[in-house]
C-alpha positions in Angstrom: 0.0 0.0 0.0 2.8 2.3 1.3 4.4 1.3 -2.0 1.5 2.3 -4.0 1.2 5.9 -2.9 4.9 6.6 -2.6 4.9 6.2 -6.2 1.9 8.4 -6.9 4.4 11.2 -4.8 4.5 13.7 -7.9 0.5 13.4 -8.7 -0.6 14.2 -5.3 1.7 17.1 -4.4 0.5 18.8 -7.9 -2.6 18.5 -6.8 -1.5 20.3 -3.3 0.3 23.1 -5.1 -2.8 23.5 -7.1 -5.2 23.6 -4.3 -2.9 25.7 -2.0 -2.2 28.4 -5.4 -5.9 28.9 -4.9 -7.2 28.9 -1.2 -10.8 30.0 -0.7 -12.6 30.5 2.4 -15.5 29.4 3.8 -18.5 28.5 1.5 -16.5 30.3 -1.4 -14.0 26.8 -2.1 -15.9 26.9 -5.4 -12.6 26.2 -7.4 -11.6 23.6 -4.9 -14.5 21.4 -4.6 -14.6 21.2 -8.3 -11.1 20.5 -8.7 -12.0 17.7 -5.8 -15.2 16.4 -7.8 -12.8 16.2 -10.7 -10.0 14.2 -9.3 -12.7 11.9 -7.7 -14.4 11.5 -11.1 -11.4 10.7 -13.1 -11.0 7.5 -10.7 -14.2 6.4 -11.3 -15.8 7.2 -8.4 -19.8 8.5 -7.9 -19.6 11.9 -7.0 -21.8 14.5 -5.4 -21.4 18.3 -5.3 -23.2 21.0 -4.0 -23.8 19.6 -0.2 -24.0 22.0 2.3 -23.1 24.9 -0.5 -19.7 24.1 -1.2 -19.4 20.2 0.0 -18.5 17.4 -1.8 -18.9 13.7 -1.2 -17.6 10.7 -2.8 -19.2 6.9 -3.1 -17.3 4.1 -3.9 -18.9 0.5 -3.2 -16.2 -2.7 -2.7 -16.7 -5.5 -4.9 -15.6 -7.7 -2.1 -19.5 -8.3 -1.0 -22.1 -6.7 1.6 -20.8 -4.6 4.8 -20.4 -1.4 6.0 -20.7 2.4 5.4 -17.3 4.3 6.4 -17.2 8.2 5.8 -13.8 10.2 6.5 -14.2 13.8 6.4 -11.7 16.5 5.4 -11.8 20.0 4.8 -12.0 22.6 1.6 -11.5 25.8 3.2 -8.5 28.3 3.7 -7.8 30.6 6.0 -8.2 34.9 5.5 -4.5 35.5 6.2 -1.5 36.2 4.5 0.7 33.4 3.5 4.7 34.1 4.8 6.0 30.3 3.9 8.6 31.5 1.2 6.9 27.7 -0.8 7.3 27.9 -4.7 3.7 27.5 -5.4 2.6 30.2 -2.2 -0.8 31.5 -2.5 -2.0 33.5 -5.5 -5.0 35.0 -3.6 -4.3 38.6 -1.7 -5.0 37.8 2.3 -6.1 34.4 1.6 -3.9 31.0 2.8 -3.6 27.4 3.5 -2.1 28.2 7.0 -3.6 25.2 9.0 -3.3 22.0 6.0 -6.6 21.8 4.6 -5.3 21.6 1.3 -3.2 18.6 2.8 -5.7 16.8 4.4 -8.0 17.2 1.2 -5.4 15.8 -0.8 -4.8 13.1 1.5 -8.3 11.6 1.0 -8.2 11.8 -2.5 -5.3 9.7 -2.4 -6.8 7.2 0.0 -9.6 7.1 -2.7 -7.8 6.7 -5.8 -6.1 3.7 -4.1 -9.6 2.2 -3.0 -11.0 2.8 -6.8 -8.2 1.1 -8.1 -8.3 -1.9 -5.5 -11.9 -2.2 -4.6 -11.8 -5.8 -3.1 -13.0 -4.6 0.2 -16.6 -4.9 1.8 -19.3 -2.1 2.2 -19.6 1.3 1.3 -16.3 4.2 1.3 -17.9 7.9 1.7 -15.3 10.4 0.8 -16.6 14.1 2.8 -15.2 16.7 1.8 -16.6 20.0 3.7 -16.7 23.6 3.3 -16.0 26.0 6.2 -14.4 24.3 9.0 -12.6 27.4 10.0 -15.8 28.9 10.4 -16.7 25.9 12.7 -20.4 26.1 10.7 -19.7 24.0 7.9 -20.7 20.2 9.0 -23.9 21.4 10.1 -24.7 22.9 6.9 -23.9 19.4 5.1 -25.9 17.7 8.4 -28.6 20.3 7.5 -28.7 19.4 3.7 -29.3 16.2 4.5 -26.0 14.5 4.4 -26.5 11.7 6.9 -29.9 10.5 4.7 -28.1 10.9 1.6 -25.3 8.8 2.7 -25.8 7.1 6.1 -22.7 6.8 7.2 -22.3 3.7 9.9 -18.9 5.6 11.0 -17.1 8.3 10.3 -13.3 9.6 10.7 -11.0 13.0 10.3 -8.0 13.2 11.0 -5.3 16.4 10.9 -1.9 17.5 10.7 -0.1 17.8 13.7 3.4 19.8 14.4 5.2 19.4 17.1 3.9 15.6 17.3 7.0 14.0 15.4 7.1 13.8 11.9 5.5 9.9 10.6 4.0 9.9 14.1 -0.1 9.3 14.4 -1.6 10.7 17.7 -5.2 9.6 19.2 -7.2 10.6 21.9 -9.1 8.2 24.2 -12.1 10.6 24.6 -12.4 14.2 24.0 -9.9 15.1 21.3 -10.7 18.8 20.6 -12.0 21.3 22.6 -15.9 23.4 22.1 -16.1 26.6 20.7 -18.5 29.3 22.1 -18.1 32.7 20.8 -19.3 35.1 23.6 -20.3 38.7 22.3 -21.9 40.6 25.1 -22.8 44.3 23.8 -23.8 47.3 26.9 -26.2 49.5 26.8 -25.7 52.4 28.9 -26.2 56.1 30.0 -23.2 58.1 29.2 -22.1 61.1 30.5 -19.1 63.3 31.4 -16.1 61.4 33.1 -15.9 64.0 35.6 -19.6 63.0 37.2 -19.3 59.4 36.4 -22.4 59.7 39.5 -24.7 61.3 37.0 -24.7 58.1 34.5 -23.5 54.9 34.0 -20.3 53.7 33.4 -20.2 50.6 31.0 -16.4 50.5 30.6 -15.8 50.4 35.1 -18.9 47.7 34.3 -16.6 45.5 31.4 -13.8 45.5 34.4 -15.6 44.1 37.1 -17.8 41.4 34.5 -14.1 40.6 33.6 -12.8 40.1 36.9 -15.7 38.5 38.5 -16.2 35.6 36.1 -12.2 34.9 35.7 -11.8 35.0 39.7 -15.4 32.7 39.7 -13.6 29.9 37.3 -11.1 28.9 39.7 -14.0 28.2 42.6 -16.7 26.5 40.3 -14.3 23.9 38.3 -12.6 21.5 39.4 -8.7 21.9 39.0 -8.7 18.4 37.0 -11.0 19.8 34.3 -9.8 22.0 31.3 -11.5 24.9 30.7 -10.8 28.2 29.8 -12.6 31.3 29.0 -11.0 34.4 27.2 -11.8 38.2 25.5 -9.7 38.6 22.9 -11.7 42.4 21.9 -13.4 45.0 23.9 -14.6 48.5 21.8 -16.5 51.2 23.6 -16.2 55.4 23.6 -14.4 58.3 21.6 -12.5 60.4 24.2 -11.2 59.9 27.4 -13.5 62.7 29.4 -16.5 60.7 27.7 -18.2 57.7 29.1 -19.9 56.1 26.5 -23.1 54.5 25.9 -22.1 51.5 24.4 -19.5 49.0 24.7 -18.9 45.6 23.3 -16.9 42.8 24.0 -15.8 39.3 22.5 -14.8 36.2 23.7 -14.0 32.2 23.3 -15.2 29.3 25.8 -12.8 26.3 25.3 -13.6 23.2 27.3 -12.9 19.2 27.0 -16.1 18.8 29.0 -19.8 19.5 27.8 -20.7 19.4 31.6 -17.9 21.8 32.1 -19.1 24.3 29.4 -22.6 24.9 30.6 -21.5 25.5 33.9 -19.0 28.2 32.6 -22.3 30.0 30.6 -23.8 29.6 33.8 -21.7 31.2 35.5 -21.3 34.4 32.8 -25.2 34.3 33.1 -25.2 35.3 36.5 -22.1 37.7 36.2 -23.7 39.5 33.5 -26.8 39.9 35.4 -24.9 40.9 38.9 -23.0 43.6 36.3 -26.5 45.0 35.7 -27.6 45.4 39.1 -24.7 46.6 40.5 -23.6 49.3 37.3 -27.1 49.8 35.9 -26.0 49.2 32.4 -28.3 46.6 30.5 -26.4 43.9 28.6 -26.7 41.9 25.9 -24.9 38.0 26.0 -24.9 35.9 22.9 -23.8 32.7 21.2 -23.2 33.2 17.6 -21.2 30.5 16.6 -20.7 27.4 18.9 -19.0 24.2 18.2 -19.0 20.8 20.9 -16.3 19.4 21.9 -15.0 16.6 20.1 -15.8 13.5 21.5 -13.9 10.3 20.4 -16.4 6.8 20.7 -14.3 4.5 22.4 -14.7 1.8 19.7 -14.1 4.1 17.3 -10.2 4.8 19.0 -9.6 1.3 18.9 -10.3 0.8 15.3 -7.9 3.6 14.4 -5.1 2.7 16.8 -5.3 -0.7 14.8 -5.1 0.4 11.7 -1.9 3.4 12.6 -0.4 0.2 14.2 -0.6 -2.0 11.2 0.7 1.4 8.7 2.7 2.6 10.9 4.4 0.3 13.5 3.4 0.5 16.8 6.4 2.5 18.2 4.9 5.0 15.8 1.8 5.1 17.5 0.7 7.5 20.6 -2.6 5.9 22.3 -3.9 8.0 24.8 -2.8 11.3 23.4 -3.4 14.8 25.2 -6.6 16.5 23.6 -5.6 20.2 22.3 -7.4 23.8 23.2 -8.2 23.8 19.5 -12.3 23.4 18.1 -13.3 21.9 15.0 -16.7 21.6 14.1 -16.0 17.8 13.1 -17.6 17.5 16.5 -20.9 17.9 14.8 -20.6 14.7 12.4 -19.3 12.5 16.1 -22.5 14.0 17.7 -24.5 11.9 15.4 -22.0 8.8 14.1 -20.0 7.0 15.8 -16.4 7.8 14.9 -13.0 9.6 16.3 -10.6 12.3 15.0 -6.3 11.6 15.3 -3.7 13.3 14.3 -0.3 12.8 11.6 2.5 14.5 13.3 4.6 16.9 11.1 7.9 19.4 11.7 7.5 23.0 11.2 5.4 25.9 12.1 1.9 25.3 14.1 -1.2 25.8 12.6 -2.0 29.4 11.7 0.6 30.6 11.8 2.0 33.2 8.6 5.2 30.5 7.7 3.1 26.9 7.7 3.9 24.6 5.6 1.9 21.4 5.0 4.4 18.1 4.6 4.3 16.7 1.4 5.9 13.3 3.4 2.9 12.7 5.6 0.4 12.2 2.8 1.5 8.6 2.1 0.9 7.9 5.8 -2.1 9.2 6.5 -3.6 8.3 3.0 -2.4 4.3 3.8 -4.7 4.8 7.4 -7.2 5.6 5.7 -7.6 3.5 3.5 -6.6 0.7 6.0 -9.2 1.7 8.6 -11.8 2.1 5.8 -11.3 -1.4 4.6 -11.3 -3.0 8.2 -14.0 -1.2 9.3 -16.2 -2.0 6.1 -15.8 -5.8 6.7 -16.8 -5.9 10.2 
């Protein structure tokens, strides 16, 4: 198998340098997902576009008899930053940028399928899912919403992503909770401004943002346990135009990241009740919203098994880290293990992490990754 791919080397890294010349973001990967749903086409595989806006999935049946239906998902979209990696075939769109692998990982699938199409002797059913808008942690519900799962009911379903820092050749997988949730907190005042000097006469919404601040982050470290993860953060705060001027409105912008749904409720608990002491105690009214939230992503135990099998088999077992530490990081994956069994591991690379302006996917992990795949798919087909 190894074999197989190593010798495909050129072919899959033009396609990488073609995907990563054009990166699009979220539900705009128009050029990618029909570059995908041609390369899938070409090796004879069933293809359907247009899934969730921009998604693209492949079907590919085993001639080996009746079993399964395996999906493994991986993602279309780019990132809106500038790309600083000094690569030959660096980014051709103005602010736009492959900085966290997608273009990797989307070429690592098609590999796994062109080897499946051209040795279909396995059992069941291979779903190829391709999805738009995974930096915008909204994408798998948009292909859960278009009716992916009845379309193609998948009876598992796998991701998996680069990793630097892990050790190049190196697969990682979590026993449980893999990736963190994603809550985006806005919380917008409301109140009555007036001159800095008689702060008494009005209400001050920006002494309010200090003590909502203060309160919840001193309030974390008495309602979690010291064993759980969980972490909450304000990244933006905007409010008035001079300094003698209190203003009338401020707003404010977080992130909730936890390994624990338990965890994560209690945390918007708790801001619940901090935002509504703020009130009574500042007399500012306040706004607190979710616009975007992700779960966290939550391996299935059987599911972690199945994988480690398959890495060990690839890969060699001293290769192989069971057990792994989850990250801080979301991914909207999540969605798809809310309602399919499955579990999410990662290929360790060298180089720059994630998102950062000098990332460089590597071209050497695509073998490996695409031979688990296609491993995994095949064992997990048959059962």
């Amino acid at each position: 198998m190894r074999q197989w791919f190593d010798g495909r080397r050129v072919e899959m890294e033009d396609w990488l340098h073609t995907i990563h010349r054009q990166p699009e973001t979220g539900f705009t990967e128009n050029h990618t997902a029909a570059f995908v749903a041609k390369t899938l086409e070409a090796a004879g595989i069933e293809v359907h576009s247009g899934i969730g806006q921009t998604g693209v999935v492949g079907v590919l049946h085993g001639t080996a008899g009746e079993g399964r239906s395996i999906g493994f998902r991986s993602e279309l979209d780019a990132l809106p930053m500038q790309e600083c990696s000094g690569v030959h075939y660096h980014s051709q769109a103005d602010g736009k940028f492959h900085g966290c692998g997608h273009d990797g990982h989307t070429v690592t699938l098609l590999a796994a399928a062109s080897y499946l199409a051209e040795h279909r002797d396995f059992k069941g059913t291979a779903y190829f899912v391709f999805q738009p808008a995974e930096e915008l942690l909204t994408g798998a519900q948009a292909m859960l919403d278009d009716g992916f799962l009845e379309r193609f009911p998948c009876d598992e379903i796998y991701a998996l992503h680069n990793y630097p820092g892990l050790g190049k050749g190196k697969v990682g997988v979590c026993s449980a909770g893999a990736l963190a949730s994603a809550d985006h907190i806005v919380i917008k005042m409301q109140a009555k401004g007036t001159h800095a000097s008689m702060p008494h006469t009005g209400e001050d919404a920006v002494m309010a943002s200090a003590y909502l601040l203060t309160t919840l982050q001193q309030s974390l470290g008495r309602i979690l346990d010291t064993r759980d993860s969980g972490v909450v953060s304000f990244g933006s705060i905007h409010a008035g135009t001079a300094c003698n001027i209190l203003p009338e409105k401020l707003k404010m912008e977080g992130t909730i990241r936890t390994h624990s749904e338990a965890v994560r409720e209690a945390i918007k608990q708790l801001l619940e009740k901090v935002v509504r002491s703020t009130e009574s105690l500042y007399g500012v009214s306040i706004d607190l919203s979710y616009p975007v939230e992700s779960p966290v992503t939550l391996n299935h135990p059987e599911q972690v098994r199945a994988v480690l099998d398959a890495a060990v088999q690839v890969a060699g077992v001293e290769n192989v880290h069971a057990n792994h530490p989850p990250l801080m990081t979301s991914e909207d994956f999540a969605y798809f293990l809310k309602k399919v069994p499955g579990a999410y591991f990662f290929m360790g690379q060298d180089g720059p992490f994630c998102h950062h302006p000098e990332f460089i996917f590597d071209t050497d992990i695509i073998p490996l990754g695409a031979s688990v795949i296609s491993e995994l798919i095949s064992q997990r087909a048959a059962i």
